[in-house]
N, C-alpha and C positions, 0 to 999 in steps of 0.2 A: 232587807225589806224596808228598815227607815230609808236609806238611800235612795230606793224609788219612790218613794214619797214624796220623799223631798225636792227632786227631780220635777216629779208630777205638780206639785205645789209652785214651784217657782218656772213651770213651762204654763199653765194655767193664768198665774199670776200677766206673765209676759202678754198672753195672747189677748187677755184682757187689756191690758194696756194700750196694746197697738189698736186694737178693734174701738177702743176710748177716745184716741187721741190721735187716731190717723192723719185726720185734717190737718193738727200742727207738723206729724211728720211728712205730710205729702208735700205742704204750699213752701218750702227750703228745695224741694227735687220739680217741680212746676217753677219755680221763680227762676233757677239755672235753667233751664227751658226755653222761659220766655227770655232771660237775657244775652243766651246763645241765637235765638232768633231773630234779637230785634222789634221794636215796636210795630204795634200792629199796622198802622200805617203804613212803614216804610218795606212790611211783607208782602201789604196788599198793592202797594206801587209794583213791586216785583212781579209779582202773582199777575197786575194786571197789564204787562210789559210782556210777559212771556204768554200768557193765554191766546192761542192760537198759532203762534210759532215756533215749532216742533224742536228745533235746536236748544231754543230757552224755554221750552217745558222742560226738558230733560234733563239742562240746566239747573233750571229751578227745584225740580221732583230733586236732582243727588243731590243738592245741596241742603233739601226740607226735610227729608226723607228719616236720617236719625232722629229728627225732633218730633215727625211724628210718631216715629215707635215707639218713644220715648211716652209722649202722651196717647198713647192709646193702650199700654201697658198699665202706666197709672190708671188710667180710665178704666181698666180689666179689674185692678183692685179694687178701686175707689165704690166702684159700683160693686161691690160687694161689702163693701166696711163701710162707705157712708157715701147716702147721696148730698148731703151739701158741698163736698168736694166734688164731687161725679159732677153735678150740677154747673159748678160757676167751670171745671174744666172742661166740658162741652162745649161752655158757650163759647166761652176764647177761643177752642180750635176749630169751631163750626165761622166761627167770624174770619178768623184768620186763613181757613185752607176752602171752603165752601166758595164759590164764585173761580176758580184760579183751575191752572190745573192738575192738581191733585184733588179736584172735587170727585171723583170718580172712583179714589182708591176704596177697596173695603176696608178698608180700618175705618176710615170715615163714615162708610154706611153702618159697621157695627156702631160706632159713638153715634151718628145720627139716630139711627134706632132706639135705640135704649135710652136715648135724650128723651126721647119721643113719650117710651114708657115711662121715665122718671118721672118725667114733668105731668102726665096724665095722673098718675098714682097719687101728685102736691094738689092734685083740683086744678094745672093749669090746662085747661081744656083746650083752648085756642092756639096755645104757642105748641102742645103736642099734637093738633090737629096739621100746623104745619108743617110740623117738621116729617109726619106722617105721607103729606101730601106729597115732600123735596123728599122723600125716600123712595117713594113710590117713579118718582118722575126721574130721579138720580140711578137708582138700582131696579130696573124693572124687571133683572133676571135675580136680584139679591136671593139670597136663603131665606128672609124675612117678609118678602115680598107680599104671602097672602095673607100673613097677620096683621101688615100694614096697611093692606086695600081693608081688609075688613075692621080693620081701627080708623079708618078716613069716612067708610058708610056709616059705623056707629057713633063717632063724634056728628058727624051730618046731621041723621036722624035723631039725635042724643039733643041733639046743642044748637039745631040749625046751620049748622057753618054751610057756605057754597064757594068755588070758587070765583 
């Protein structure tokens, strides 16, 4: 019976830890990321080289394609242990894959979405109204689609926003 205890006290302990301190374990697994990717510059040169021809989309999508799993996994935790990570990882991979073509993929619309929520949730009213708006216009068949039209009327009505 000590044994499970003990067990239970030092799985407890751990779980605290990781939920504590996630941020410093996540930005080591983000940082390999971004340096298997490349600056963001020289993505969105690619991204915009390949946008609209269908070859070097394809191209582009295998070659991007582990790194976004990669960040939109973390993004699955992060948004659950902490949004100041969920946060600055959004922005990076909404800067980085947003405009290009992988702007389409769901994984993207899940991280846009929930950007959308985070950022609402901090009081940032204006930057989740648009990222509401680019979800709405990005996934008009998404799964989140009628929480998003109805977070874009009540930001509107809320806040004034138009576009």
């Amino acid at each position: 019976m000590k044994g499970i205890l003990i067990v239970a006290v030092i799985l407890v302990s751990a779980f605290i830890f990781v939920v504590g301190s996630f941020g410093k374990i996540a930005a080591p697994m983000l940082q390999k990321v971004v340096v298997q990717e490349g600056t963001a510059d020289v993505m969105k040169a690619a991204s915009d080289a390949a946008y609209g021809d269908d070859a070097a989309s394809r191209a582009f999508a295998a070659k991007y394609e582990p790194f976004l799993n990669q960040r939109y996994w973390l993004g699955r935790v992060s948004r659950i242990l902490d949004d100041d990570t969920f946060l600055s990882l959004t922005k990076d991979t909404l800067d980085r894959y947003v405009g290009g073509p992988m702007e389409k993929d769901p994984r993207i619309g899940w991280l846009l979405f929930n950007r959308a929520e985070a950022v609402e949730d901090h009081g940032g009213f204006a930057e989740a109204w648009q990222c509401y708006l680019k979800y709405t216009r990005l996934f008009p068949g998404g799964p989140d689609i009628n929480t998003a039209k109805s977070a874009v009327v009540k930001l509107v009505i809320s806040h004034g926003f138009s576009e």
